[in-house]
N, C-alpha and C positions, 0 to 999 in steps of 0.2 A: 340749228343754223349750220353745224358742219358735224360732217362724223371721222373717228379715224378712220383711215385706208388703207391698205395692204403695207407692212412697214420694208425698209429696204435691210436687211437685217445683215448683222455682222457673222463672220465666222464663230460657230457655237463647238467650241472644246470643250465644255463646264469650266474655263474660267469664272472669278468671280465677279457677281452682280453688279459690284461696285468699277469694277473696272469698264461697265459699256457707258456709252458716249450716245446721247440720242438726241438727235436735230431735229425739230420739225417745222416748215414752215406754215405759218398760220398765215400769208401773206405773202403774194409774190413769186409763190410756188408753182412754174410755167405760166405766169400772168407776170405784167407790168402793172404795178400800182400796188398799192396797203402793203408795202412791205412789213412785215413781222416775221423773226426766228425766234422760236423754242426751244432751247438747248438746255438738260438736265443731265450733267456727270458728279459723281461722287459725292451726291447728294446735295449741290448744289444748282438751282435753277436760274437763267439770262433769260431778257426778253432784249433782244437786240429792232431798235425801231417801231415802230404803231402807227403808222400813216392810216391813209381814205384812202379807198379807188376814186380816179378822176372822172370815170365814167360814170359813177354811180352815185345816189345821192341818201341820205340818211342813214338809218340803220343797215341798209344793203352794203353801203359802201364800206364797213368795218371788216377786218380783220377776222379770222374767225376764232375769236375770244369766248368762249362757252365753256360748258360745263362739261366738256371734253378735256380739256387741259385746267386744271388747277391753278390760279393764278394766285392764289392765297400765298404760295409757297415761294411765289417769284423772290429771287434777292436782292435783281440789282436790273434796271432797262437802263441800255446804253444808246442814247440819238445818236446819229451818224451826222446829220443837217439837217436846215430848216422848212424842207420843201414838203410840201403837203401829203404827198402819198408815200412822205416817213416820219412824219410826229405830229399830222391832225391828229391822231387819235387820242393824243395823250392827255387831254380832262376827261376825256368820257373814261378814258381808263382809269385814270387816279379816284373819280367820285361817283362813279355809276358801276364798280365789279369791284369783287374783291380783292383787289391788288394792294399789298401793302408794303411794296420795296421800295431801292432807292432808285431816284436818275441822273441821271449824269450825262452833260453834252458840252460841246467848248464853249469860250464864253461868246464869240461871235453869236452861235449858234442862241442864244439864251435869248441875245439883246436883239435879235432878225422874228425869234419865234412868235415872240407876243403879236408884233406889228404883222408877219403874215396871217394868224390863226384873226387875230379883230377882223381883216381884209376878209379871210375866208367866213365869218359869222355874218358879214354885212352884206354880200353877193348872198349867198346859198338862198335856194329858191324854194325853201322845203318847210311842209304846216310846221305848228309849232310843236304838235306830237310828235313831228320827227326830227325835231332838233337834236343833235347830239348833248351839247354843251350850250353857254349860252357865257355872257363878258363876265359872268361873279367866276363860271365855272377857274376861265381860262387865267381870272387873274389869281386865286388860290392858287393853280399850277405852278407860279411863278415861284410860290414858297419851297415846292416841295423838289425843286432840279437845283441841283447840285453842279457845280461847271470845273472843271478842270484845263491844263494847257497840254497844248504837247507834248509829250514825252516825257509826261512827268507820271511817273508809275505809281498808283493809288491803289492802295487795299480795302476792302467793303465787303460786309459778308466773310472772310477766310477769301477772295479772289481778289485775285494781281491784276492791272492792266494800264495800259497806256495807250496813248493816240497817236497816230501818225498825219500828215497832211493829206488830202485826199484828192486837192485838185480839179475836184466836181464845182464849190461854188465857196463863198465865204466862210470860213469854218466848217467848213466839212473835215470828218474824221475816222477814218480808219480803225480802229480798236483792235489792239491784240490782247487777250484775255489768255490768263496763267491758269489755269485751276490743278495746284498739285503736280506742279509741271509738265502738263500737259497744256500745249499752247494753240489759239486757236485765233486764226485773222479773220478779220468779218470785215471787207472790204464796206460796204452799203453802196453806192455812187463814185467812183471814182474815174480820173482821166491820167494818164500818163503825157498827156501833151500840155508844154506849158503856152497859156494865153498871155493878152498881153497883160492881166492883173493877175493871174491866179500862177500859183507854183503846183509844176506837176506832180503828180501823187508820189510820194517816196517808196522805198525798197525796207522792209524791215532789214535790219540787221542780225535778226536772228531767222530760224528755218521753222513757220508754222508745223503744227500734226495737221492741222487741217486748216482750209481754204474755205471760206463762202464768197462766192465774187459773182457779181454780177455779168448777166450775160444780155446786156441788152442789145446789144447790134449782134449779135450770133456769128456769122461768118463775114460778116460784110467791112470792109475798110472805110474809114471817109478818105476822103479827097485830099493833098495835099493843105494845107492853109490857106497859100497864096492864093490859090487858085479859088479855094469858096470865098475869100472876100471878093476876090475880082468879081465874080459873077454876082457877089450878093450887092455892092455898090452898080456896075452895070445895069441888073432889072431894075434897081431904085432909079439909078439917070434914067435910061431910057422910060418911064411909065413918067415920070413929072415932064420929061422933055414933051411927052406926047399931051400935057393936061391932065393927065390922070393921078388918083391917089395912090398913094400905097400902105397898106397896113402889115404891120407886123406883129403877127401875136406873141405874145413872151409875159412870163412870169415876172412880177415887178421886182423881181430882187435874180440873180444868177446872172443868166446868159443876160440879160437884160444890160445891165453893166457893161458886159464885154460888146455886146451891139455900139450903144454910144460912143463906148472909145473908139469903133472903128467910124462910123459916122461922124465923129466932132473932128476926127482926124481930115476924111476923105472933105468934108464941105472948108475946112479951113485950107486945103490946098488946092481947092475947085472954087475962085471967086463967081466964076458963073452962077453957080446955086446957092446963092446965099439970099436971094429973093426967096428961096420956097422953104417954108418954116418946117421945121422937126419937134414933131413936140411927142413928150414922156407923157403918157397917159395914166395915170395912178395917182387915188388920193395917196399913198406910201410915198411918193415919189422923195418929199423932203427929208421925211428922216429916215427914207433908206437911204438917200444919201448920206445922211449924218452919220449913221453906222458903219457905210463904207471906210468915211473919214477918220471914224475914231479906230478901225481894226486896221490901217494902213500896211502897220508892221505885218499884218499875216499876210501880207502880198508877196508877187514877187522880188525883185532888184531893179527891176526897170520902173517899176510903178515907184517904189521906197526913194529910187533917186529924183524922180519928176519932182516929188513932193517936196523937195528939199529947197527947188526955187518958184514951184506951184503950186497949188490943188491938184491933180488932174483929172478932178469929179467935180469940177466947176464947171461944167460948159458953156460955151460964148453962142454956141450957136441950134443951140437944142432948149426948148422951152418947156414948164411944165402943166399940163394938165388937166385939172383938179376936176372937172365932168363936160359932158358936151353944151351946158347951157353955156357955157363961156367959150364953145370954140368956132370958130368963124370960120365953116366948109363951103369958101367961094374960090377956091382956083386947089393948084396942087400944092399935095403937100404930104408930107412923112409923119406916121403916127405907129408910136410903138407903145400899145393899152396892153392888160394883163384881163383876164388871163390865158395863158398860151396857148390851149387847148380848145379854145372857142365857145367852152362850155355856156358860159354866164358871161356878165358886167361887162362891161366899156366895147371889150375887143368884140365883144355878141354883136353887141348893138350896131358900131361901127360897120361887121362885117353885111350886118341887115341893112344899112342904109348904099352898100356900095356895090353890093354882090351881082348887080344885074347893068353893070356899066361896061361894058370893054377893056375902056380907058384907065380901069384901075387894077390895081395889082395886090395879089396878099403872096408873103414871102413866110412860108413854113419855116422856122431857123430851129425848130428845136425837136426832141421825139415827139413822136402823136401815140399814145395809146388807143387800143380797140375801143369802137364804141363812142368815140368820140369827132364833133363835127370835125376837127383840123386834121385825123386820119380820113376821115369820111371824103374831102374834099379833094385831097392827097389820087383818089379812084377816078378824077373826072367824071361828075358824075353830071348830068344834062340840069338836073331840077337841083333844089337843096330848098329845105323847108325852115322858112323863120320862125323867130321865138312867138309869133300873132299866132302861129299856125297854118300860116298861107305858104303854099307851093309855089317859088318863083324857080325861074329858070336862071343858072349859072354861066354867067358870062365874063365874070373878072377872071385875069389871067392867075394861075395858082402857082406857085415854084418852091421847090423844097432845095433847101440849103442850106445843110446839118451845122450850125456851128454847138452840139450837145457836147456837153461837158462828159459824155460818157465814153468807154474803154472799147474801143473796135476790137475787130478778131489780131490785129496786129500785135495792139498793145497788150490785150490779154495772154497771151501765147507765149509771150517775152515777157512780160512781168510774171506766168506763173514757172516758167523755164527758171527766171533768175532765184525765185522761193524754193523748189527745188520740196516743195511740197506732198507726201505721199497718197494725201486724200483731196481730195476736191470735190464741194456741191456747190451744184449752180442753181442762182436765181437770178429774181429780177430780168425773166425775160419770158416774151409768146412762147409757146409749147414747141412750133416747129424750129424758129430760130435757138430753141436750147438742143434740141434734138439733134440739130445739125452742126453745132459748136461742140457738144462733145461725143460727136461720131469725128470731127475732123480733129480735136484735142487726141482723142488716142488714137487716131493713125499718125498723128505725128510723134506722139511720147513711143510710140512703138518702133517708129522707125530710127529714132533719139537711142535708141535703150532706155527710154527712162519710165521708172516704174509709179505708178500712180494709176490710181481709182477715180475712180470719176462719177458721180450722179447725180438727177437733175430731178427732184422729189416734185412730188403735184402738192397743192395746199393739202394741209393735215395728214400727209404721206410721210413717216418716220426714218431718217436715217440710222443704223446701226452700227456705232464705230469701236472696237474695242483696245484696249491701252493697259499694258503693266508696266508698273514704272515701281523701280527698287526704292525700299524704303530704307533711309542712310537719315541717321542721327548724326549731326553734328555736338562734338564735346564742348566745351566750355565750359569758363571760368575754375576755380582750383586742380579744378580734375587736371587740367594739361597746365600747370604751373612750370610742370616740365614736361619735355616729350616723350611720350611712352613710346620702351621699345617694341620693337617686331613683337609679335605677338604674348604681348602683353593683356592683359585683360583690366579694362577700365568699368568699374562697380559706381552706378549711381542712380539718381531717376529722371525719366525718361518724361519731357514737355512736351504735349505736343502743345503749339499754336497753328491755326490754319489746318494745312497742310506739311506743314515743316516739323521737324523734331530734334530736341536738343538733350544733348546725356551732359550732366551737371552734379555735382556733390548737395546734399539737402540745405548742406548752410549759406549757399549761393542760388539758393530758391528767392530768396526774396530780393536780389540783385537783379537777376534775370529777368523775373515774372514778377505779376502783379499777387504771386502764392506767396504763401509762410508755413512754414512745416511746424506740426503737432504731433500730439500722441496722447491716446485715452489711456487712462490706467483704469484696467478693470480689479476691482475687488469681488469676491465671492467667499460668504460664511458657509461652513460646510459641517456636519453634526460630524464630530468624530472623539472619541478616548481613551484610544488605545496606545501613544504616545508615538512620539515624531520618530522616535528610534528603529520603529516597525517600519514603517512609513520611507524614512532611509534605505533600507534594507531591502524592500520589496521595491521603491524604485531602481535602486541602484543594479534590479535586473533588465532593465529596462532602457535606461538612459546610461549614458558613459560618466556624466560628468554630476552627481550627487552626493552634497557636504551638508553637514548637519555644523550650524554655527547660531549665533546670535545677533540679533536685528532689532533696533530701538528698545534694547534691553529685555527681547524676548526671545525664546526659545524659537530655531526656525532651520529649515530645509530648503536649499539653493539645488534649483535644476535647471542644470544646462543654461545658469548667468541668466534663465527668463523667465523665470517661473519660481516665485516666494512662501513656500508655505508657513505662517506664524502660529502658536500655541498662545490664542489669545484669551480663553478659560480651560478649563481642564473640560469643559463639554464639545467645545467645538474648534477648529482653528480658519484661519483667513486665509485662503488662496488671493494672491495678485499680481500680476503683469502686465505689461505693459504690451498693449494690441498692436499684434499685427499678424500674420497669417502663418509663421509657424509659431511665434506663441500660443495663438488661441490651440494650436493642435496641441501643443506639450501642455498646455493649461487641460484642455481636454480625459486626455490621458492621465494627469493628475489628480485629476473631480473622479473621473472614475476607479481611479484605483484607492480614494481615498473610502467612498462608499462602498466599495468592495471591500476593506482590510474593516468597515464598520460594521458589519453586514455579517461577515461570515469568519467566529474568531477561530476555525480551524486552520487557520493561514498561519497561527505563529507556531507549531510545529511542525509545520512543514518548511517555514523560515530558519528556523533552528537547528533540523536535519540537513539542510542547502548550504547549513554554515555562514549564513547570510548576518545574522545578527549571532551577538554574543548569550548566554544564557541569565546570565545574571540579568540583562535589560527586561528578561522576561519574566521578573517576579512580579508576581501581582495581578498579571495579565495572562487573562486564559490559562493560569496555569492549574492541573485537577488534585486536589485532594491528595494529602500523601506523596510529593513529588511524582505526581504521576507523567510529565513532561519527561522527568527522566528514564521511568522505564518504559516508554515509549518507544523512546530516543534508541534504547539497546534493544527493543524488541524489532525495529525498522534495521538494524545492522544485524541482527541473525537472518532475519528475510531476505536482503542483502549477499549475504554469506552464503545461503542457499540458490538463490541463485544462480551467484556464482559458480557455486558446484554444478548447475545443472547444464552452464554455460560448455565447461568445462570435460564434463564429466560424460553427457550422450548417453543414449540407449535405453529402452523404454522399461527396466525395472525401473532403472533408478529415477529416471521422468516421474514414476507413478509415486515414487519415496517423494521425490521434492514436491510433488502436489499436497501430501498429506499434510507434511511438515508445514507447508505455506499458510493452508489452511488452520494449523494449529498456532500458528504466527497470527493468523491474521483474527483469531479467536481474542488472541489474548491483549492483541492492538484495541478489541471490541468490549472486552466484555473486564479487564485487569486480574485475571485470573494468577492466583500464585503459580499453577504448572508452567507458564511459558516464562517467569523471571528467569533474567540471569542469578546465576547461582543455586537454581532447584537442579539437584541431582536426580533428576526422574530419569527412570528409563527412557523415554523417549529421546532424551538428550544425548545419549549415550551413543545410544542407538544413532543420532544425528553425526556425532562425530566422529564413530568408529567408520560411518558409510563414507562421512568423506574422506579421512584418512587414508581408506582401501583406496581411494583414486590419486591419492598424493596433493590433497588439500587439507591444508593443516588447518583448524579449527580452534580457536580458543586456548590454544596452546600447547593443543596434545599434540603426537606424535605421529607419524606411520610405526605402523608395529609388521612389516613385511619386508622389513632390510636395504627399501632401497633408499637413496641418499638423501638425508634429510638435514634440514635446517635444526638444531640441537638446542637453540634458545626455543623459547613458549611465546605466545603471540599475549598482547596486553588488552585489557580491557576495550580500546581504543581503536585495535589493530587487527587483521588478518592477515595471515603469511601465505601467499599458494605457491605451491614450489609442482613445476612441469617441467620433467626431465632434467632434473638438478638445478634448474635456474629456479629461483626464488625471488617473488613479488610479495609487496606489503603495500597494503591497502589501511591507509589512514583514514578510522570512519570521522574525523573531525574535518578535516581539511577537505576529503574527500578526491584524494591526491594518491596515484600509485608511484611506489620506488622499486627499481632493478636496475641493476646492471645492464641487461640486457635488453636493449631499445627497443625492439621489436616484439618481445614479451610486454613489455613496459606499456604500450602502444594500444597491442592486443587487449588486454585488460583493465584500461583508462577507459576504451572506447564500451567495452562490455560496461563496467562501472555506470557510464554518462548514459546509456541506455537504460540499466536499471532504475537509477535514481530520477530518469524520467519519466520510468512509469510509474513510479514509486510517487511521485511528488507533480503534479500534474497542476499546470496553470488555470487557476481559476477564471472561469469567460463569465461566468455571471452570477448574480448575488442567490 
């Protein structure tokens, strides 16, 4: 039925997705009639109105609601009023497509809909296969519209909005829609001129991002007021003065109203015409009266006072009705049947019985869309052809004399000057009269200085609008008990509702929102027994904050206040804490270093060289045959020692010395040979500390034996003394800590140290 079209597309930065705005009219895009907007931002979707074309009858005349646009995802249709080519559509839409949102229209609008859409079921001239809807449809509908007032701002979906008055007909309404603060006016029908019942459209008090407003009269003004009643009372005198009828087509609810007021007024102060009757032609007639009466207050001040000593929807001299079998066409006489447009019912027929007289008159008062007889008529045209299908020739006088509730090029210009608006699309108008409105809108915003965009989309034609709007958390509850200073930093979490978001303390969760704050406690058994003591130790490289205490009277390891390890049998222990996302990391970290320390028991001598845990914790565990943990321990401090020397020492004999020695070091790390103990007086050892002594690194507590200045005490079990140019460093192999006087030596050989012992003692990455 429709396809999309070329879209009107916004400026492309790679901003983000969420930030475009996209319009589409499905209706009434450079056409009058079936208005419908499509409007999808920040992942919310509006159907703004669902009318018929006037011109067109069944399935043609819908909106183009297809499987182009997703209607599933709709959130919320907003009627603007009750007139047909803006919410006939809305049963076929509620139980014939997939729409599953809300609607909402005022309550005027609610109590007017029913009684037009029956009117509209009981004229339409269409088989029954092309029925849209039928009375079960329309009265279901009734359940599923929601009504709001004025200016009362309602939230649905995550979107804001309110109504404004619009001026066009009894409840008609205006909408400005919030989404995320981005604000959007959807005029539908509006007048800025007040009549003698209706109040003219209001001025938001806020400044839209964008406009959709109607552009139905394009450039054209009407007529002062005065001046169209005079002429519309005048043709009335003058065609009964002559014997002739006059008919008036009009919609039985709107301008229809506003006609009689002026007619009850001009015959009550013309007694000459009170012989020629006026009669309301619509079965509606009564109780659209009644609805008049019962929405009085939504009128204007003149109307609201009348009523305080009158009706002023009583008339004395206007009759109603109810079909032509009761109306008695033998002289002249005033008849205003619906509907306006000439299409069908009363005002067709009438026009068929009259149209070839002279003597009678039809008085156009309101717009005529294309395609229709009362535009049709509007052209002079010689012939005009009746609903039988016979071609008569046209001889009743024709006269158009706007009194349309809709917004001339005056009013629009000055209502969108006063909005101050950056964007504007136009609908609800013929193609050339849009075309022509806003070729003349920006010659004049241009000559204004004033900055604004302007497009006028075809049906299923996309607008592209794009919006970044700062995202600000408002604080509340404890958090600001007091007010935080300058640059303070406020710690909480972050709500969003809608679009809005609020920074809140967790225990004023459940004040605020309809949340309550929890927390899972994870447990995990882990195979482990090597005891918690190790486990300490090799954490406590790791994390800063690692205590070995007791926990429901078990043995147990605190990291970092979130992480619990318990010794709950001698096989295994309980890791647990309580989730959240750096726990489960330091939990993490935990698991794996506990299977690592299960995995691979070479980690407790290397713990024990790191100084990391005490020696005694390690009886029992891993420890080899014969205290072999301990000569270990001194066989990794002469490797050490060596080293050091070669640190120190330079030049590629003595390089080729420390390789051997290393090697013979690293034999006896392998294999527990007696030659590499401390305390074997082999040659080789000798040999070790004579080399290093030649360079002035004292060894085990020998001396330099070449006279220069040496440290006179022996080095301990424990210790290494190197003395460089008289200065003298001690290397504590427990602590793993050097002592000097002299800083810079001190420094020098801390840093060598942390380098050895890192290669020396290297972190386990896998089991």
């Amino acid at each position: 039925m429709s396809k999309r079209t070329n879209d009107i597309p916004a400026d492309s930065d790679g901003k983000d997705a969420g930030d475009l705005m996209e319009i589409t009219p499905l209706g009434a895009g450079q056409e009058v009639g079936r208005s419908c907007m499509y409007l999808q931002y920040k992942g919310k979707t509006l159907l703004f109105d669902c009318g018929v074309h006037p011109a067109y009858s069944g399935y043609a005349s819908l909106p183009m609601i297809d499987d182009d646009f997703d209607l599933s995802i709709v959130d919320l249709l907003l009627v603007t009023h009750f007139h047909l080519d803006h919410c006939a559509c809305l049963p076929y839409l509620l139980f014939k497509t997939s729409f599953k949102g809300r609607v909402f229209m005022t309550h005027a609008t609610k109590a007017i809909y029913h009684m037009m859409l029956s009117d509209f079921i009981r004229v339409s001239k269409v088989a029954v296969s092309e029925m849209l809807f039928d009375e079960t449809d329309l009265k279901k509908s009734m359940d599923r519209i929601e009504v709001v007032d004025f200016h009362q701002e309602t939230e649905a979906c995550g979107v804001h909005f309110w109504a404004y008055h619009a001026g066009h007909v009894l409840g008609a309404a205006m909408f400005m829609v919030d989404i995320a603060g981005t604000k959007v006016l959807y005029t539908g029908d509006y007048s800025r001129e007040e009549d003698r019942h209706l109040k003219a459209a209001e001025i938001p008090e806020v400044s839209p991002d964008v406009t959709v407003i109607e552009s139905t009269y394009g450039i054209q003004s009407h007529q002062p007021r005065r001046e169209r009643e005079q002429r519309f009372t005048e043709v009335i005198r003058d065609t009964v003065r002559r014997g002739g009828r006059v008919l008036i087509p009009t919609f039985a609810l709107g301008r229809a109203q506003e006609l009689l007021l002026i007619l009850e007024e001009y015959w009550a102060a013309h007694p000459d015409m009170h012989n020629v009757p006026i009669y309301y032609a619509s079965p509606l007639a009564k109780r659209c009266m009644k609805a008049y009466q019962t929405y009085i207050n939504s009128m204007n001040d003149k109307i609201r006072q009348q009523y305080d000593t009158k009706n002023p929807f009583v008339f004395k001299h206007i009759h109603n009705l109810k079909g032509l079998a009761e109306f008695d066409d033998t002289g002249p006489s005033v008849v205003m049947a619906s509907p306006g447009m000439l299409q069908s019912g009363m005002s067709r027929q009438l026009f068929d019985m009259w149209c070839q007289d002279p003597k009678n008159a039809c008085v156009i008062a309101g717009y005529c869309v294309e395609g229709t007889l009362a535009k049709f008529i509007l052209t002079e045209p010689k012939e005009v052809t009746l609903m039988s299908g016979l071609v008569v020739p046209l001889h009743m006088s024709v006269h158009y004399i706007s009194f349309s509730a809709h917004a001339d090029y005056t009013q629009t210009s000055d209502f969108l000057k006063l909005l101050k608006t950056p964007n504007i699309v136009l609908m609800h108008g013929e193609a050339q009269e849009m075309g022509r409105l806003k070729t003349s809108l920006q010659t004049k915003f241009e000559n204004e200085g004033v900055q604004a965009q302007i497009m006028n989309p075809k049906n299923c034609q996309t607008v592209q609008l794009r919006f970044k709007g700062e995202k600000v958390a408002r604080a509340v509850g404890s958090l600001v008990a007091e007010p935080p200073k300058a640059g303070e930093r406020l710690s909480g979490l972050v709500v969003k509702k809608g679009f809005g978001l609020q920074l809140l303390a967790p225990q004023d969760l459940r004040v605020y929102t309809q949340l309550t704050s929890g927390s899972v406690m994870q447990r995990q058994s882990v195979p482990y027994n090597q005891g918690l003591e190790l486990v300490q130790a090799r954490l406590a490289q790791i994390f800063d904050d690692v205590t070995l205490g007791e926990k429901k009277d078990l043995l147990c390891v605190q990291v970092s206040n979130v992480v619990t390890i318990l010794q709950q049998a001698a096989e295994y222990v309980v890791v647990e804490w309580s989730s959240d996302p750096i726990a489960d990391m330091v939990a993490d970290s935990v698991l794996a270093t506990l299977l690592q320390l299960d995995m691979d028991p070479g980690v407790v001598r290397r713990n024990q060289l790191a100084g990391k845990i005490a020696p005694d914790s390690l009886k029992g565990r891993h420890e080899a045959p014969g205290g072999e943990a301990s000569r270990l321990a001194v066989a990794d401090k002469d490797m050490i020692t060596v080293l050091l020397r070669q640190i120190f020492e330079g030049g590629e004999d003595e390089s080729d010395n420390c390789t051997n020695k290393l090697v013979s070091l690293a034999r006896a790390n392998s294999d527990g040979s007696e030659e590499s103990q401390p305390g074997n007086n082999s040659t080789q050892d000798a040999s070790q500390v004579q080399d290093a002594g030649d360079k002035g690194i004292t060894l085990n507590g020998d001396n330099d034996s070449k006279g220069k200045e040496r440290v006179p005490e022996k080095d301990t079990a424990e210790t290494t003394r190197i003395t460089v140019d008289g200065m003298v460093a001690t290397v504590d192999h427990k602590t793993m800590k050097v002592k000097c006087e002299n800083s810079i030596l001190r420094d020098r050989v801390q840093r060598a140290l942390s380098r050895i012992q890192n290669a020396l003692l290297p972190i386990d990455i896998g089991c």
